[in-house]
Structures are given as structure tokens and as C-alpha cells.
FIKOLZA-1660 file (N, C-alpha, C; in steps of 0.1 Angstrom, whole numbers, plus 5000, padded with zeros to 4 digits):
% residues 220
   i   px   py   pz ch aa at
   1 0670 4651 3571  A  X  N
   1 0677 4663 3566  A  X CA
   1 0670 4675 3570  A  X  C
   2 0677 4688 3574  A  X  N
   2 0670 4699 3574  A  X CA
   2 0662 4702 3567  A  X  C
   3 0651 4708 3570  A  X  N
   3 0642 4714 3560  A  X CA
   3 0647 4726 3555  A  X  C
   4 0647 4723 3542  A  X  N
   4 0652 4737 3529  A  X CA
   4 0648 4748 3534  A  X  C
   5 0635 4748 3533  A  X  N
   5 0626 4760 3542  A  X CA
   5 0632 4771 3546  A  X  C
   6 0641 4763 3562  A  X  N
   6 0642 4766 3570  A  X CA
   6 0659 4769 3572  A  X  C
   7 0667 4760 3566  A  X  N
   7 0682 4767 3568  A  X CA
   7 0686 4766 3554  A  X  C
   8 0690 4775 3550  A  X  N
   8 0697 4773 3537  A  X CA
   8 0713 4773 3536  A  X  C
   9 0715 4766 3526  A  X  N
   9 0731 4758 3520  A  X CA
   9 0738 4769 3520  A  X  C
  10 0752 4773 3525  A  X  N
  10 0758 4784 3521  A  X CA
  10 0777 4777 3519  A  X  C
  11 0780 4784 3507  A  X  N
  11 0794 4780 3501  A  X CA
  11 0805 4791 3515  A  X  C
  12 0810 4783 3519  A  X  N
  12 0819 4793 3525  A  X CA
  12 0830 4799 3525  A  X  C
  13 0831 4796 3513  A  X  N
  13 0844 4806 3504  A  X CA
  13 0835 4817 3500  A  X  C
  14 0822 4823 3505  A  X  N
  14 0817 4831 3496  A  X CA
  14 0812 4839 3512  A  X  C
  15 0820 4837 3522  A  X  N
  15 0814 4841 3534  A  X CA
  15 0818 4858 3538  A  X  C
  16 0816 4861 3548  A  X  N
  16 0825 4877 3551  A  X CA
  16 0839 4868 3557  A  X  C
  17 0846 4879 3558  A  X  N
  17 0859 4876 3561  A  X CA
  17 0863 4875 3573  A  X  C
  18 0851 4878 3580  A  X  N
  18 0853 4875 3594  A  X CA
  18 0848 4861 3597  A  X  C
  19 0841 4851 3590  A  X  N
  19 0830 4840 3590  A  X CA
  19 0845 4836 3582  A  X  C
  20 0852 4834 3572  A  X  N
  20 0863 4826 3567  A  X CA
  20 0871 4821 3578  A  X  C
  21 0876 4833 3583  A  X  N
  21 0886 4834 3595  A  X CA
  21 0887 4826 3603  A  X  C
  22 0873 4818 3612  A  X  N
  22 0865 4813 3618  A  X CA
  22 0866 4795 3614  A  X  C
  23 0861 4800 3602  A  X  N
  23 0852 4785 3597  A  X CA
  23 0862 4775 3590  A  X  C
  24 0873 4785 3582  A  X  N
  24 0883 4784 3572  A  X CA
  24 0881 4774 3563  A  X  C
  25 0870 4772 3556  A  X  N
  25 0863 4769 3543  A  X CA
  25 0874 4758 3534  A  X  C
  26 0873 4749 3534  A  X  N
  26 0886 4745 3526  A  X CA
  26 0899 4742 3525  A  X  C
  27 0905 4746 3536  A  X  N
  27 0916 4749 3542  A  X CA
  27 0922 4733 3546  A  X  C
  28 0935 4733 3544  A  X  N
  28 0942 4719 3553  A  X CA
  28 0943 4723 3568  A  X  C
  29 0941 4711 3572  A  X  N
  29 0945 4714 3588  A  X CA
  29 0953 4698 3594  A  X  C
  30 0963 4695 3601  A  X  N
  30 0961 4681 3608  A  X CA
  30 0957 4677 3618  A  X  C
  31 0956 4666 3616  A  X  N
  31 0950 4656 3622  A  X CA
  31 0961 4650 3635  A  X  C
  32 0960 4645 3644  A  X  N
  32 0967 4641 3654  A  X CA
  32 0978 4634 3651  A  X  C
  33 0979 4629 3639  A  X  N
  33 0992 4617 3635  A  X CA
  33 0996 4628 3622  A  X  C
  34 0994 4644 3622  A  X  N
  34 1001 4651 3610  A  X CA
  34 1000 4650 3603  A  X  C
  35 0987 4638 3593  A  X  N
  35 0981 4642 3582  A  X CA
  35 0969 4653 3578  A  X  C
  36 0973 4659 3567  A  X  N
  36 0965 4667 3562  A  X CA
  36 0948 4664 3561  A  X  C
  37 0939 4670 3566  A  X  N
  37 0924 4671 3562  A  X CA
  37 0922 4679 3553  A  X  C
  38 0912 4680 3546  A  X  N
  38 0904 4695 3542  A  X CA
  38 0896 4695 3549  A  X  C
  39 0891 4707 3558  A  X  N
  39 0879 4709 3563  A  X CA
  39 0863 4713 3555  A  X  C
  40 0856 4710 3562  A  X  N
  40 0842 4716 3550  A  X CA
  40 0842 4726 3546  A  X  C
  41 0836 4726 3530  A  X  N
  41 0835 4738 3526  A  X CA
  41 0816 4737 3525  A  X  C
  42 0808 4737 3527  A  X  N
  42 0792 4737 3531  A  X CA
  42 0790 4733 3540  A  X  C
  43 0784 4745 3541  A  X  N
  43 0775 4744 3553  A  X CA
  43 0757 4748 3554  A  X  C
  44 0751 4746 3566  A  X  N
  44 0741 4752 3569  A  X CA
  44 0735 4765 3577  A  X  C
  45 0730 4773 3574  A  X  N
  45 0735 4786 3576  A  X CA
  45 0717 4785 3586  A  X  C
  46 0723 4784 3602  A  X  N
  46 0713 4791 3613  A  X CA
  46 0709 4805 3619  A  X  C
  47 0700 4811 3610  A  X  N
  47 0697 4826 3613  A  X CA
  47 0691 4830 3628  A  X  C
  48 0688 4819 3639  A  X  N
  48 0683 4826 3651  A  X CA
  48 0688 4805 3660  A  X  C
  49 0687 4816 3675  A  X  N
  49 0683 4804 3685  A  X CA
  49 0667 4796 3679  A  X  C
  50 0661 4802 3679  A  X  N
  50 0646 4797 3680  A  X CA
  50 0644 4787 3666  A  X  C
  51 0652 4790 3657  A  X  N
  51 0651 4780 3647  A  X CA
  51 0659 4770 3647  A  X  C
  52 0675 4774 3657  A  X  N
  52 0680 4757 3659  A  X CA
  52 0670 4748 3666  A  X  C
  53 0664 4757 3676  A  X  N
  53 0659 4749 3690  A  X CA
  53 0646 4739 3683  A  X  C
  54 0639 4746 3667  A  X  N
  54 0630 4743 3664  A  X CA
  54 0630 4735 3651  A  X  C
  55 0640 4732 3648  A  X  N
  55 0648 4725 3633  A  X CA
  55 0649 4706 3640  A  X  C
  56 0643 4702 3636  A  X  N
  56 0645 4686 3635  A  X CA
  56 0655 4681 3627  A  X  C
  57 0669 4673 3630  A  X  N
  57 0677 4666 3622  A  X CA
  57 0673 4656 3620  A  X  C
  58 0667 4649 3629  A  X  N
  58 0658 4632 3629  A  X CA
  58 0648 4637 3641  A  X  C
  59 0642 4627 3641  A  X  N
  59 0628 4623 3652  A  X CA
  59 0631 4625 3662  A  X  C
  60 0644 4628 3669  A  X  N
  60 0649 4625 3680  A  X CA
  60 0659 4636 3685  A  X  C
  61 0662 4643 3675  A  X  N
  61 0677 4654 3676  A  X CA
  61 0672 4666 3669  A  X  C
  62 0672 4675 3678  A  X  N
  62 0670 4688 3670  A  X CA
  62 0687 4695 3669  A  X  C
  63 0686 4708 3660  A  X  N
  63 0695 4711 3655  A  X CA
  63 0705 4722 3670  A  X  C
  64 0698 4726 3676  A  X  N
  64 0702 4727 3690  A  X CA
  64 0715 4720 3694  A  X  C
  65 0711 4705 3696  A  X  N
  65 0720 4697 3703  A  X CA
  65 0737 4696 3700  A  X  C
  66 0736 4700 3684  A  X  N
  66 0751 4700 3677  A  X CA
  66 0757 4716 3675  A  X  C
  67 0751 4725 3682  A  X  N
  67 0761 4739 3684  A  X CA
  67 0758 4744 3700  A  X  C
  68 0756 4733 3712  A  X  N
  68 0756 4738 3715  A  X CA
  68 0768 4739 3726  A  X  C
  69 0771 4750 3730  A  X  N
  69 0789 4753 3729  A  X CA
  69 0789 4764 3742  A  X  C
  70 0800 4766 3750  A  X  N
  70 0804 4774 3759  A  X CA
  70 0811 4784 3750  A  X  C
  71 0822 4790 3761  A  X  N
  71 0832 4798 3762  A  X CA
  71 0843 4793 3753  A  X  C
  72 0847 4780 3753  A  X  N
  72 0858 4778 3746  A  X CA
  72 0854 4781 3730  A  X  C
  73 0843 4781 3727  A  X  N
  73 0843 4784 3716  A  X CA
  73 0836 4796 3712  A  X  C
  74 0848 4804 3701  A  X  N
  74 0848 4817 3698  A  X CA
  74 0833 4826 3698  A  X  C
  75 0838 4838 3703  A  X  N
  75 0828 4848 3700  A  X CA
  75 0817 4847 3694  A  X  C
  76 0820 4848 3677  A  X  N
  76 0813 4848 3665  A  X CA
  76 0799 4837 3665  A  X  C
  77 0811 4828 3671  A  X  N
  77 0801 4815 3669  A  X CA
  77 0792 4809 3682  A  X  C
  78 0797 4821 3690  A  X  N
  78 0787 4816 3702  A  X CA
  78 0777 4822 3704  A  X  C
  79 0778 4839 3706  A  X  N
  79 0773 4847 3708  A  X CA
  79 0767 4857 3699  A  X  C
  80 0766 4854 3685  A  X  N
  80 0761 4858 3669  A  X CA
  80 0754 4853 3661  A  X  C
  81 0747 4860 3658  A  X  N
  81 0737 4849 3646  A  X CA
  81 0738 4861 3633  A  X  C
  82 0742 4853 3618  A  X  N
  82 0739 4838 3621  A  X CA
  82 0751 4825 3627  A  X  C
  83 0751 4818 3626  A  X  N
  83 0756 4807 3628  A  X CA
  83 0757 4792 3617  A  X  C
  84 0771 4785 3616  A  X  N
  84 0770 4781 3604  A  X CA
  84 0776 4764 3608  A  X  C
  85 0769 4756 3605  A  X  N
  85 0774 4740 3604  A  X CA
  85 0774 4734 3596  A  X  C
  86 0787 4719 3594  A  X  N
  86 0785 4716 3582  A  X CA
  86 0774 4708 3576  A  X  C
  87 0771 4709 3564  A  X  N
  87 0761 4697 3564  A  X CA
  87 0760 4684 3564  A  X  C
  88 0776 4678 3568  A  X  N
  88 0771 4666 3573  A  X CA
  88 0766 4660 3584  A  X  C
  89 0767 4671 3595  A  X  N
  89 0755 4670 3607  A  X CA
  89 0743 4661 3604  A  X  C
  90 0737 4664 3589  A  X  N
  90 0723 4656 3587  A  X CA
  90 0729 4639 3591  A  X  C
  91 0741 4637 3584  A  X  N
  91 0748 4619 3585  A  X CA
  91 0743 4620 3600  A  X  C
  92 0753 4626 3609  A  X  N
  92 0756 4625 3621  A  X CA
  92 0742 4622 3626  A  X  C
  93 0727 4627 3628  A  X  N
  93 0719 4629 3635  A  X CA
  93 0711 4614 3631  A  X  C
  94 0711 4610 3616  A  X  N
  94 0708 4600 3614  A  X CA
  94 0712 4589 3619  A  X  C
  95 0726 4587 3620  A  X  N
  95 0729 4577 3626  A  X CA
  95 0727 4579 3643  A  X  C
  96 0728 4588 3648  A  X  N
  96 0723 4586 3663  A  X CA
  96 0712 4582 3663  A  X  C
  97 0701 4589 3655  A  X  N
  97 0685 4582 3653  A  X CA
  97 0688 4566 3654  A  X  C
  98 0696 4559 3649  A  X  N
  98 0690 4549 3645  A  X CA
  98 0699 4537 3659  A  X  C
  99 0710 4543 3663  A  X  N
  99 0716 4540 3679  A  X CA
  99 0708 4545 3688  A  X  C
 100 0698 4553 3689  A  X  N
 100 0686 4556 3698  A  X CA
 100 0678 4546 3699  A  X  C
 101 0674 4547 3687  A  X  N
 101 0662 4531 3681  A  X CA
 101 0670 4518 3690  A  X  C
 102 0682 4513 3688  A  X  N
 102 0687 4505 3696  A  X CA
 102 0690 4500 3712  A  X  C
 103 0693 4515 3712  A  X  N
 103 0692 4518 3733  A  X CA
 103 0680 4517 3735  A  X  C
 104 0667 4522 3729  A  X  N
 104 0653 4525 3732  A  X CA
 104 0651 4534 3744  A  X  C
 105 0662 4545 3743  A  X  N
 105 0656 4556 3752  A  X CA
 105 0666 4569 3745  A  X  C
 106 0667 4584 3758  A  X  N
 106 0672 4594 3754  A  X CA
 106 0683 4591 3755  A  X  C
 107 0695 4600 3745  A  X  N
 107 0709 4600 3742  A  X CA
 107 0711 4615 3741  A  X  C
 108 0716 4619 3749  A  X  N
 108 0724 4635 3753  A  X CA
 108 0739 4638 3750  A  X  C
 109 0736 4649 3739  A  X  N
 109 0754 4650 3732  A  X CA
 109 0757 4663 3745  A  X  C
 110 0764 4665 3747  A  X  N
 110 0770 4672 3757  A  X CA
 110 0775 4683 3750  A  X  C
 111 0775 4696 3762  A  X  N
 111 0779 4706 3754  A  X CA
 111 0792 4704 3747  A  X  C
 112 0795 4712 3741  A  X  N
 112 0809 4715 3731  A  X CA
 112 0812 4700 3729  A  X  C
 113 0804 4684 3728  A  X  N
 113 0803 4673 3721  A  X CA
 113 0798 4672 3708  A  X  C
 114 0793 4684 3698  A  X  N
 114 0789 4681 3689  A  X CA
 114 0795 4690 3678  A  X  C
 115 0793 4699 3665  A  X  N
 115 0802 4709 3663  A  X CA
 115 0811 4717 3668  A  X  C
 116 0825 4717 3664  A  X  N
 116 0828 4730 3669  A  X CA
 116 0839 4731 3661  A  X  C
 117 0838 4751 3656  A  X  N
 117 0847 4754 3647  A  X CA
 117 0861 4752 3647  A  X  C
 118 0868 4754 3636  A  X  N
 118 0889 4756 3640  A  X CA
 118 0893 4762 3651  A  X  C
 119 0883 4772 3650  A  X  N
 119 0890 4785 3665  A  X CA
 119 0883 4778 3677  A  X  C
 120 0876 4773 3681  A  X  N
 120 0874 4763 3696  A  X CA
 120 0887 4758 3699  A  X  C
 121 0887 4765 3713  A  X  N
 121 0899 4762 3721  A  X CA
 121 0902 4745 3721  A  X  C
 122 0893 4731 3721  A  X  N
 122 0894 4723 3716  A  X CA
 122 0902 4718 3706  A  X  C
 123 0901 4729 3696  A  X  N
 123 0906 4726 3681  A  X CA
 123 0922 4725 3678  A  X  C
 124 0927 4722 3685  A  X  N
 124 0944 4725 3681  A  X CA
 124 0947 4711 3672  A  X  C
 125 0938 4699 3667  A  X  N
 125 0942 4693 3660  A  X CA
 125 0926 4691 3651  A  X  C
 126 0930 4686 3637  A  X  N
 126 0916 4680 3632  A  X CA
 126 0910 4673 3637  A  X  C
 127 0900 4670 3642  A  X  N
 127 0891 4664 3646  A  X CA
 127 0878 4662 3641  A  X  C
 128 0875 4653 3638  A  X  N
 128 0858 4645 3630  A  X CA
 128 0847 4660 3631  A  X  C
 129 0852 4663 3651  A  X  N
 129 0836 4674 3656  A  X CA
 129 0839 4688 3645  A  X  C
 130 0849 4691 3638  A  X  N
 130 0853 4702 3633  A  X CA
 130 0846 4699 3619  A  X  C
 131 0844 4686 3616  A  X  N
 131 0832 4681 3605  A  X CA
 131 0819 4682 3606  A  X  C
 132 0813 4684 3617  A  X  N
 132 0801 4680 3621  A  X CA
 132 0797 4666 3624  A  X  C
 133 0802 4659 3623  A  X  N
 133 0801 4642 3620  A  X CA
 133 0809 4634 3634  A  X  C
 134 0810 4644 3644  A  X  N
 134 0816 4633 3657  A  X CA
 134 0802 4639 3670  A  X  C
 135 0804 4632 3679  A  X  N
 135 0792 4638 3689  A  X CA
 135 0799 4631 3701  A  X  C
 136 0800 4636 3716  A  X  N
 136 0799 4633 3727  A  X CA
 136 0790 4632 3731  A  X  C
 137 0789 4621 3736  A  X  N
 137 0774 4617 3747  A  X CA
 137 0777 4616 3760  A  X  C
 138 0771 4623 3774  A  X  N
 138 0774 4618 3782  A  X CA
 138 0762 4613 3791  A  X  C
 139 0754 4610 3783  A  X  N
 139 0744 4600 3794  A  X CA
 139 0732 4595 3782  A  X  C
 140 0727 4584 3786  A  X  N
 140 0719 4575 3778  A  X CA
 140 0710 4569 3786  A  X  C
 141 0694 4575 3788  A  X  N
 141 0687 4575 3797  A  X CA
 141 0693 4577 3811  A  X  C
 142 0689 4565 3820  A  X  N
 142 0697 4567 3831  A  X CA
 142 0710 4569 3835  A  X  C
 143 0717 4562 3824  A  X  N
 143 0731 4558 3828  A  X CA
 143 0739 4567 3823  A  X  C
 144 0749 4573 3832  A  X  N
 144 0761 4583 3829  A  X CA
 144 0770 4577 3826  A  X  C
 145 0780 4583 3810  A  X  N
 145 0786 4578 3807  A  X CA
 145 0801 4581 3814  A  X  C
 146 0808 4579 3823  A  X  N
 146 0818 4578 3830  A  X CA
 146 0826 4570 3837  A  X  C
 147 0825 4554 3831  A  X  N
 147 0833 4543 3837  A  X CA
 147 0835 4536 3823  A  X  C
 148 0844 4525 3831  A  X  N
 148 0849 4516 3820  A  X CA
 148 0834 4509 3814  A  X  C
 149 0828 4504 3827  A  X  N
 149 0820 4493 3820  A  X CA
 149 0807 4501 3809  A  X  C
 150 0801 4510 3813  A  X  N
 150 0791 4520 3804  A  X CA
 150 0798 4522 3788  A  X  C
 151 0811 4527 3792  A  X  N
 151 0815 4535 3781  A  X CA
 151 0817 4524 3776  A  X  C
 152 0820 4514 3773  A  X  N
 152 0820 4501 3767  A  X CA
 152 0814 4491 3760  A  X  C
 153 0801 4492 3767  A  X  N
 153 0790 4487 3766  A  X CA
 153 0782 4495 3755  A  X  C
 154 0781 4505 3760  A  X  N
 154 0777 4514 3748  A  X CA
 154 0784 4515 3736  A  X  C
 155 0791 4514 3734  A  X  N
 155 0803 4521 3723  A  X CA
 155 0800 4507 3715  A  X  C
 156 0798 4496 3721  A  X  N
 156 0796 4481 3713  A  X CA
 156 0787 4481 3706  A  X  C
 157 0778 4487 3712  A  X  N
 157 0763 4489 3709  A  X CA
 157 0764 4493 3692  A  X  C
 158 0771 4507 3700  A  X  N
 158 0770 4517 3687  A  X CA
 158 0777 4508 3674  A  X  C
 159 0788 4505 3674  A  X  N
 159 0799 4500 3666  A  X CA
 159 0787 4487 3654  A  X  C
 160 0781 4480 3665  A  X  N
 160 0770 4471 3661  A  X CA
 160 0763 4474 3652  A  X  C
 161 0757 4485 3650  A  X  N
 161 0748 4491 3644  A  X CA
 161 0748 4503 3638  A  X  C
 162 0757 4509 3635  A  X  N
 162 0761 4514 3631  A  X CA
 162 0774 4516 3620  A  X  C
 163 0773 4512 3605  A  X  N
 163 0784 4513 3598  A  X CA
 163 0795 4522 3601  A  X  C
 164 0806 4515 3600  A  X  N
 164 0816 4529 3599  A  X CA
 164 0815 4536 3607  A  X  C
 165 0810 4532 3621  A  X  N
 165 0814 4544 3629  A  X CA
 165 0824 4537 3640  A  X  C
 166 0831 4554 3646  A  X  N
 166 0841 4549 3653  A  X CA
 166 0835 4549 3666  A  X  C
 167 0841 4544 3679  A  X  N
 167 0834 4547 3689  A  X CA
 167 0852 4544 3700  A  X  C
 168 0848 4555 3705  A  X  N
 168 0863 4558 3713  A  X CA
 168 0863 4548 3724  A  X  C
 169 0876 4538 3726  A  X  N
 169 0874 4532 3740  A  X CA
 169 0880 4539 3752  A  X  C
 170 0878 4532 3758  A  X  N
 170 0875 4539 3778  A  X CA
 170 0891 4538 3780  A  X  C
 171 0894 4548 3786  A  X  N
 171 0909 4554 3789  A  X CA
 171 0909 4565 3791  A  X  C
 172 0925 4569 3796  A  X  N
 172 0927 4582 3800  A  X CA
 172 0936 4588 3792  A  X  C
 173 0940 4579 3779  A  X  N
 173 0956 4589 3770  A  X CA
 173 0945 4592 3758  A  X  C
 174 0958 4595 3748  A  X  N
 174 0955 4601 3739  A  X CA
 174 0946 4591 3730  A  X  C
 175 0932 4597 3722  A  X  N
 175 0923 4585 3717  A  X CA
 175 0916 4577 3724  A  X  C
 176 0916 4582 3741  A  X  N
 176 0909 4572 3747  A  X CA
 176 0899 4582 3749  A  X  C
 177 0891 4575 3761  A  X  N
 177 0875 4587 3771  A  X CA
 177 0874 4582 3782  A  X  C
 178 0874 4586 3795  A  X  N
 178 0868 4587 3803  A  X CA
 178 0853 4587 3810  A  X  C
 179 0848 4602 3801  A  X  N
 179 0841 4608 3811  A  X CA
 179 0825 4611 3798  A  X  C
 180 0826 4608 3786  A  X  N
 180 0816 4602 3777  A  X CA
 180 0821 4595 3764  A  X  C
 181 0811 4587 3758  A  X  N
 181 0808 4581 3746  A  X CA
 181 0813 4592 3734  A  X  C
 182 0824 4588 3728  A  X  N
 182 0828 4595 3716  A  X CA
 182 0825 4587 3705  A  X  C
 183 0816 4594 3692  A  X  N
 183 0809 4586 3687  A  X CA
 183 0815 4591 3674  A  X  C
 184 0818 4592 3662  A  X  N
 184 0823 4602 3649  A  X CA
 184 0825 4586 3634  A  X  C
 185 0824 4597 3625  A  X  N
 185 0818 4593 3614  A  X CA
 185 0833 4595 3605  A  X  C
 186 0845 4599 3611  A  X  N
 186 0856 4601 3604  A  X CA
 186 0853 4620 3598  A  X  C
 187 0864 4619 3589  A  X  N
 187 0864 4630 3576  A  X CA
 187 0853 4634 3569  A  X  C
 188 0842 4633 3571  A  X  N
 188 0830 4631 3563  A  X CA
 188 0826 4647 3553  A  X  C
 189 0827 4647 3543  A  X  N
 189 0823 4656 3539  A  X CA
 189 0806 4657 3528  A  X  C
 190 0798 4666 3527  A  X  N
 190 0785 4662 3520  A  X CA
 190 0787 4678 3514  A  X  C
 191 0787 4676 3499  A  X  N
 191 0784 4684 3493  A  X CA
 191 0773 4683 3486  A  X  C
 192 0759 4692 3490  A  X  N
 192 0751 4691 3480  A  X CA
 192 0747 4691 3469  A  X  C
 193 0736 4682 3464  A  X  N
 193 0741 4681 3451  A  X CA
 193 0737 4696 3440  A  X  C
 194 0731 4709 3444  A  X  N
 194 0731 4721 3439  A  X CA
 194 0742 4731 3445  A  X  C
 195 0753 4724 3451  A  X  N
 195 0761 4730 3458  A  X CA
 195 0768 4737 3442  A  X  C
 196 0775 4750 3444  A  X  N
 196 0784 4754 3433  A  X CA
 196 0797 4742 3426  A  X  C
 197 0802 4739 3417  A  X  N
 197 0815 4735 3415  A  X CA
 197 0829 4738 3420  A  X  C
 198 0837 4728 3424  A  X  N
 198 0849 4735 3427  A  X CA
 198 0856 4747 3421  A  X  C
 199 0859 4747 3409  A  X  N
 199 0861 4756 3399  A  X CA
 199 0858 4768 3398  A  X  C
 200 0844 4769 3412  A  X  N
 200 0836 4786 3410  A  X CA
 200 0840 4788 3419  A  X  C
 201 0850 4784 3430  A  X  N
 201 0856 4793 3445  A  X CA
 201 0870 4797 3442  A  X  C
 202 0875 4800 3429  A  X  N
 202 0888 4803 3425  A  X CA
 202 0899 4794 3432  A  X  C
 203 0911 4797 3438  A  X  N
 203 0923 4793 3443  A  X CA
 203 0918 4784 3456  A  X  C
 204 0918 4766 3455  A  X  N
 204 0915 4760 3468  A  X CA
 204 0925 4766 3480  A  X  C
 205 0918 4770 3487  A  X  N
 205 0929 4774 3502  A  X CA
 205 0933 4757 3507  A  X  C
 206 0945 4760 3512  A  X  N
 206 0956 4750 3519  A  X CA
 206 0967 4750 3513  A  X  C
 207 0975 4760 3509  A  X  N
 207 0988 4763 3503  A  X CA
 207 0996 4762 3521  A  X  C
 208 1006 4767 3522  A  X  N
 208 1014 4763 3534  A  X CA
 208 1012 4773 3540  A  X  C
 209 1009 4785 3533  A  X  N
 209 1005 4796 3544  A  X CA
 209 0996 4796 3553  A  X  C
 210 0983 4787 3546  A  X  N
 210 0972 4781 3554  A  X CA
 210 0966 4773 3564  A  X  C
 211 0977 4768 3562  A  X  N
 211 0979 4755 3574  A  X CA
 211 0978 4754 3587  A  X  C
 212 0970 4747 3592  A  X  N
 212 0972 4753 3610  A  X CA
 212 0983 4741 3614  A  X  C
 213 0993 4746 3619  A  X  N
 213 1004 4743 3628  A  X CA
 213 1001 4745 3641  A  X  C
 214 0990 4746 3648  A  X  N
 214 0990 4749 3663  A  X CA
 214 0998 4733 3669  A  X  C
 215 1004 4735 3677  A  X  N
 215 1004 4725 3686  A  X CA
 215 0990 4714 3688  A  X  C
 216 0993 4704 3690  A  X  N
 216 0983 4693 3692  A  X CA
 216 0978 4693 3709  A  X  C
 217 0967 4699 3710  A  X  N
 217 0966 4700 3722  A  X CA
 217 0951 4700 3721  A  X  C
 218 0939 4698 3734  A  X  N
 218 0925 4694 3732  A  X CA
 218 0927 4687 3731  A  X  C
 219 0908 4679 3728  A  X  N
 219 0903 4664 3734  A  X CA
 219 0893 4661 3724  A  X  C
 220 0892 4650 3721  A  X  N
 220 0884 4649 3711  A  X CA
 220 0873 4652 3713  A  X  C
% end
């Protein structure tokens, strides 16, 4: 888990309005088959580069690896601090720690493979990484993940040893991968347990006005 210390818990119904806009705290969104999610409402609040780069999720993943993001994804969250993730990232890092332990070498989440907010060009449907709880990997030690036999091999690995987790097979449509290891934890949400009550963020957002309707488009 992050150290307290160092990022602190923030409710995101309680954010600026520009950081709602962004993150949308609560909010329904769907999912590629048109069911409804809630997205997280906590997160961890990153005040600089130097303290992702220097934040440990596990022995093995610093807090770097899960924002780290291009162009497709927005302004706010690329190019501004602070910066905000959910906190189930701590699951996510754990369980890679322990599929690390297994491979017995380095495991590389790729950029824009680990969080990324509603507004990432990516985002036009829910997706696990809009939890913090999914990760692309494209290489594991030596081997790049970009064929049938890798991505397969690995993905068994993971599936083996790891509860509950999904691991995307090798393909080119919709739910498949190609070109890395899609790893995700589902819908995962972690509310702290000093987190506020529901009750103290007034009116839950996802009434129909809130809803994202984009078109289903992006990759997981």
C-alpha cells in the first residue's frame, strides 16, 4: 500500500470542478456489452513527478508505472499536478508483485497500460484501466509481448496464480491483444476504511444526464 505519509486519500466528489469533469467521481458509465459501472469515487492524490517516481506500490512497482500516459490522455492529467488515482491500484500492484515472483524477472506496464481517466481518448467505453485495476504489459524480461505463443504463455501464467484475474487472449477483435498482456482485476473498487460515508457526498451522480453515451470505441 502507499505510504500515508506520502499520498493522501481524497473523496472526489469533494474535488474542483475541473478535477470532477475529468475523473467523474461516481458517475455510471458502460461497459462494452452496455452495462452500467460506477466509476471510483477514491482516490490517491499525487502532488509531484518526483514522488510518483519515488512512491513504492510493492517491491517491484513504483507508483510511476500506473500514470504513465501520452497525449491521448487529457491535459489536466498529463501535464498538471496534482494528479489523482484510484486506490485500487494498491490491488493491482500487488498482484503483479506476486506474477513477478512467478516469471522471476522484470514486468513493464506500457505507457497509457495502466490508469487512465474517462476523458483518455482510449475511454469511450468502461474499462477495468479507468479503475486502476487493469495493466498492459508489453515485455517480461526478455521477451516481447506480441505473438500468439508469449501472449499465451504468459497470460496462463498469470491466470495460475493469480485469483480472479482476467488475462486477455491473443487476437485481433474485440476482447482480444495482439501486441501486449492485458491483465485487470474487473470493476474493483477500495474504499478506505476512514474514507467519508456515502451519505456525506449528497446526490450519488449517474442519473441519465450523467451517463457517458460515447460511442464504443478504444482498446482495452
Amino acid at each position: 500500500m502507499p505510504d500515508a505519509t506520502v499520498l493522501r486519500m481524497v473523496d472526489g466528489t469533494t474535488l474542483g470542478a475541473e478535477y470532477r469533469a475529468v475523473l467523474r467521481p461516481g458517475e455510471l458509465m458502460r461497459d462494452r456489452s452496455r452495462r452500467f459501472r460506477r466509476l471510483p469515487r477514491f482516490f490517491y492524490e499525487i502532488p509531484s513527478w518526483d514522488v510518483a517516481l519515488d512512491t513504492q506500490l510493492a517491491p517491484h512497482f513504483q507508483l510511476w508505472e500506473f500514470i504513465n500516459v501520452d497525449v491521448r490522455e487529457t491535459e489536466l492529467l498529463r501535464a498538471s499536478w496534482p494528479r489523482y488515482i484510484p486506490c485500487a491500484v494498491s490491488l493491482l500492484a500487488a498482484y503483479l508483485e506476486l506474477f513477478r515472483q512467478e516469471v522471476g524477472t522484470y514486468v513493464h506496464v506500457a505507457a497509457n497500460g495502466g490508469y487512465r481517466s474517462p476523458a483518455h481518448r482510449f475511454s469511450g467505453h468502461a474499462s477495468p484501466h479507468l479503475w486502476g485495476t487493469a495493466a498492459n504489459i508489453y515485455r517480461i524480461g526478455d521477451d516481447w509481448l506480441d505473438d500468439d505463443r508469449t501472449i499465451t504463455r504468459y497470460g496462463k501464467i498469470a491466470e495460475k496464480v493469480l485469483p480472479g484475474i482476467r488475462a486477455l487472449p491473443w487476437g485481433h477483435g474485440v476482447g482480444e491483444t495482439d501486441d501486449q498482456l492485458h491483465l485487470d482485476l474487473g470493476y474493483t473498487v477500495v474504499v478506505p476504511s476512514d474514507a467519508p460515508g456515502e451519505e456525506d457526498a449528497g446526490p450519488v451522480p449517474g442519473h441519465d444526464s450523467d451517463v457517458n453515451e460515447t460511442a464504443e470505441v478504444g482498446a482495452q
